[in-house]
C-alpha positions as CSV (number, residue, x, y, z in Angstrom):
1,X,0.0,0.0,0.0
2,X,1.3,3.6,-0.7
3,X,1.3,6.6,0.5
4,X,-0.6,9.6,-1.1
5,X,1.4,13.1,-1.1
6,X,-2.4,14.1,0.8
7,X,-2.2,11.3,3.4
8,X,1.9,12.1,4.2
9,X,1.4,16.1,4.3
10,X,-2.2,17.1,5.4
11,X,-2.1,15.3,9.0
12,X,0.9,16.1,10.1
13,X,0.1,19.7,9.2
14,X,-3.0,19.8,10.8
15,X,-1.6,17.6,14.0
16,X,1.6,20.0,14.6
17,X,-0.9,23.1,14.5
18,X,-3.2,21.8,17.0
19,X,0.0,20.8,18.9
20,X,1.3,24.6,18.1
21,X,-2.3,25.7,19.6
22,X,-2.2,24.2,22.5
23,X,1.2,24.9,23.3
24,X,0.4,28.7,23.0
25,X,-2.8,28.2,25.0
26,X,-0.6,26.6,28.2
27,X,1.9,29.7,27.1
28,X,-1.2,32.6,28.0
29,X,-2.6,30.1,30.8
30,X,0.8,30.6,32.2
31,X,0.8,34.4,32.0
32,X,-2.4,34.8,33.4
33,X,-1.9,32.1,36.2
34,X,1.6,33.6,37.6
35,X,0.5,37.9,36.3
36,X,3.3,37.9,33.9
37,X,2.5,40.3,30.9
38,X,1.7,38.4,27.5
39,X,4.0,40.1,25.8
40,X,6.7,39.0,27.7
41,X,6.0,35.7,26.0
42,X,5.2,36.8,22.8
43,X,8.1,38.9,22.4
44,X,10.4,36.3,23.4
45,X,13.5,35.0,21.8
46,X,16.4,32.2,22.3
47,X,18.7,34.1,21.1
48,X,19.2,37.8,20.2
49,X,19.4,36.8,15.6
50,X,16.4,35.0,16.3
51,X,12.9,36.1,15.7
52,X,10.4,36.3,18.9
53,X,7.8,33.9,19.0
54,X,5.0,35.4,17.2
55,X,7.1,35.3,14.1
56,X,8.3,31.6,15.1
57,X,3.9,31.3,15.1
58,X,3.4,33.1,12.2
59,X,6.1,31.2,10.1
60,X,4.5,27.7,11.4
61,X,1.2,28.6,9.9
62,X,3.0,29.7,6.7
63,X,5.0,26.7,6.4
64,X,1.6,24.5,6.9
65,X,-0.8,26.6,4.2
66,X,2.0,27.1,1.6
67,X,3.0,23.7,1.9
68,X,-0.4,22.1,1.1
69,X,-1.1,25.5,-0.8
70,X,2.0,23.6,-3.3
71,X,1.1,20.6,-3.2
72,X,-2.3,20.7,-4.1
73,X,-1.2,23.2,-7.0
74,X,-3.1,26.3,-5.3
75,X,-2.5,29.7,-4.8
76,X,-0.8,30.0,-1.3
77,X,-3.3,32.3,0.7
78,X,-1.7,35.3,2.0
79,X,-2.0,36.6,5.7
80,X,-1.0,39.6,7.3
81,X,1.7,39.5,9.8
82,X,-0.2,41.7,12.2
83,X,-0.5,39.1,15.5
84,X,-0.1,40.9,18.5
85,X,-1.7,38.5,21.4
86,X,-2.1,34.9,22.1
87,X,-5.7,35.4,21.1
88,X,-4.9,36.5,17.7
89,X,-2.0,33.7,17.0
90,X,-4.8,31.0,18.2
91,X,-7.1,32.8,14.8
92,X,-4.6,32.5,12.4
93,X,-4.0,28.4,13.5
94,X,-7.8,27.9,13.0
95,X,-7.5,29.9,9.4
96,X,-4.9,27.7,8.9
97,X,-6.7,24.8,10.0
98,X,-9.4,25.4,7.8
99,X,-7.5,26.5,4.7
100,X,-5.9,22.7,4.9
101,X,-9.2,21.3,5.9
102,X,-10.7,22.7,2.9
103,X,-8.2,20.9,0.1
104,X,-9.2,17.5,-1.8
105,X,-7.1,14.8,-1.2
106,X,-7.6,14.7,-5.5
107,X,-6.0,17.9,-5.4
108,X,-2.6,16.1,-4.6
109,X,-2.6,13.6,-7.2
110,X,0.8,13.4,-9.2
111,X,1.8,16.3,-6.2
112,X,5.6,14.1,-5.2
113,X,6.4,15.1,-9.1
114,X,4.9,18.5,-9.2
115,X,7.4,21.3,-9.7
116,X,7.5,24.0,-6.5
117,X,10.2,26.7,-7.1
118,X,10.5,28.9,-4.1
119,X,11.8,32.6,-3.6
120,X,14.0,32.9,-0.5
121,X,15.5,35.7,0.4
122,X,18.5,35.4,-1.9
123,X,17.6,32.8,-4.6
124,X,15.2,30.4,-6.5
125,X,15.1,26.9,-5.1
126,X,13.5,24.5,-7.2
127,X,11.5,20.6,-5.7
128,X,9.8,17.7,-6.9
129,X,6.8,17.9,-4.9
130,X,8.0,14.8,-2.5
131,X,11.4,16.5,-1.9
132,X,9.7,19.6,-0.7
133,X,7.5,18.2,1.2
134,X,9.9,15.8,3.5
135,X,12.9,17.9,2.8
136,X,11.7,21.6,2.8
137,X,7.8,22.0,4.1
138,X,8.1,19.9,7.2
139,X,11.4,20.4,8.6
140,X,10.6,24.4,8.6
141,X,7.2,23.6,10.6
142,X,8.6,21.7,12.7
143,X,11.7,23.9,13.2
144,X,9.2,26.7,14.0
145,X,6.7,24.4,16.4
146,X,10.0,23.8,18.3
147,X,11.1,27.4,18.5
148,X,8.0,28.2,20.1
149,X,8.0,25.4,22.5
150,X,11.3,26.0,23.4
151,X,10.9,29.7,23.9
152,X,7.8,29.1,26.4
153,X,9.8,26.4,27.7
154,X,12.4,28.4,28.7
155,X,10.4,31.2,29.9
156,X,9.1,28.8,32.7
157,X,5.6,27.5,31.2
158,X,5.2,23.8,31.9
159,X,5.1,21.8,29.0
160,X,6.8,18.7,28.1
161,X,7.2,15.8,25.3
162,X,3.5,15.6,24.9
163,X,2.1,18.6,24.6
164,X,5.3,18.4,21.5
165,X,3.4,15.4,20.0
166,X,0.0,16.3,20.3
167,X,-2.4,14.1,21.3
C-alpha cells in the first residue's frame, strides 16, 4: 500500500498546528496564572538573531498553508503579519486549519512530481513535490513548532514531550 502526497502532508500539518495551539494556549494560561504580561511571552527569543515567538507562530502557519497550498497546486493564501496577542496567534491556526481542511485529497494527485520553485531571500530553489515536502515543508514547521516550544519552555511555562506530539 502507498502513500498519497495528501495522506503524508495534510495530517501532520493539521496535528503539529493543533499541537502549536495548544502549546500557545498553556503559554497565555501561564501568564495569566503567575500575572506575567503576555507580551513578555510573545516577544520572546532564544537568542538575540532570532525572531520572537510570534514570528516563530506566524512562520508555522505559513510553512503548513504554503506547503499544502504547493502541493495541491493552489495559490498560497496570504495573511498579514499583524498578531499581537495569544488570542490573535490562536485565529490564524484555525485559518490555517481550515485553509488545509478545505483541500481535496484529489488535489494532490501526481503532487511528489509537481514542480514547487520557491523565492527565498537570496535565490530560487526549485523541488519535486516529495522533496519539498519531506525535505523543505516539514522540517521548517517543525523547526518553528520547536522554536515556540522551546521559547515558552524556557520562559518557565510547563510543557513537556506531549504537549510536542499532540495528542
Amino acid at each position: 500500500m502507498s502513500l498519497s502526497m495528501y495522506q503524508a502532508s495534510i495530517p501532520t500539518f493539521r496535528r503539529t498546528l493543533t499541537s502549536l495551539a495548544a502549546i500557545l494556549a498553556k503559554g497565555a494560561a501561564h501568564a495569566e496564572a503567575k500575572q506575567i504580561d503576555p507580551s513578555v511571552f510573545l516577544n520572546a527569543r532564544l537568542a538575540p538573531d532570532m525572531f520572537p515567538l510570534v514570528r516563530q507562530v506566524q512562520i508555522a502557519s505559513d510553512a503548513a498553508k504554503g506547503g499544502a497550498a504547493r502541493l495541491a497546486g493552489v495559490d498560497v493564501p496570504s495573511y498579514p503579519d499583524v498578531e499581537t496577542s495569544f488570542a490573535e496567534l490562536q485565529e490564524r491556526i484555525a485559518k490555517t486549519l481550515a485553509f488545509i481542511d478545505g483541500l481535496d485529497a484529489a488535489q494532490f494527485e501526481g503532487a511528489e512530481t509537481r514542480s514547487v520553485t520557491l523565492k527565498l531571500r537570496d535565490r530560487e530553489v526549485t523541488f519535486n513535490g516529495q522533496d519539498f515536502l519531506f525535505g523543505f515543508a516539514v522540517p521548517n514547521l517543525y523547526f518553528h513548532l520547536t522554536t515556540t516550544y522551546n521559547i515558552l519552555r524556557h520562559n518557565g511555562v510547563e510543557l513537556g514531550k506531549r504537549d510536542f506530539l499532540g495528542a
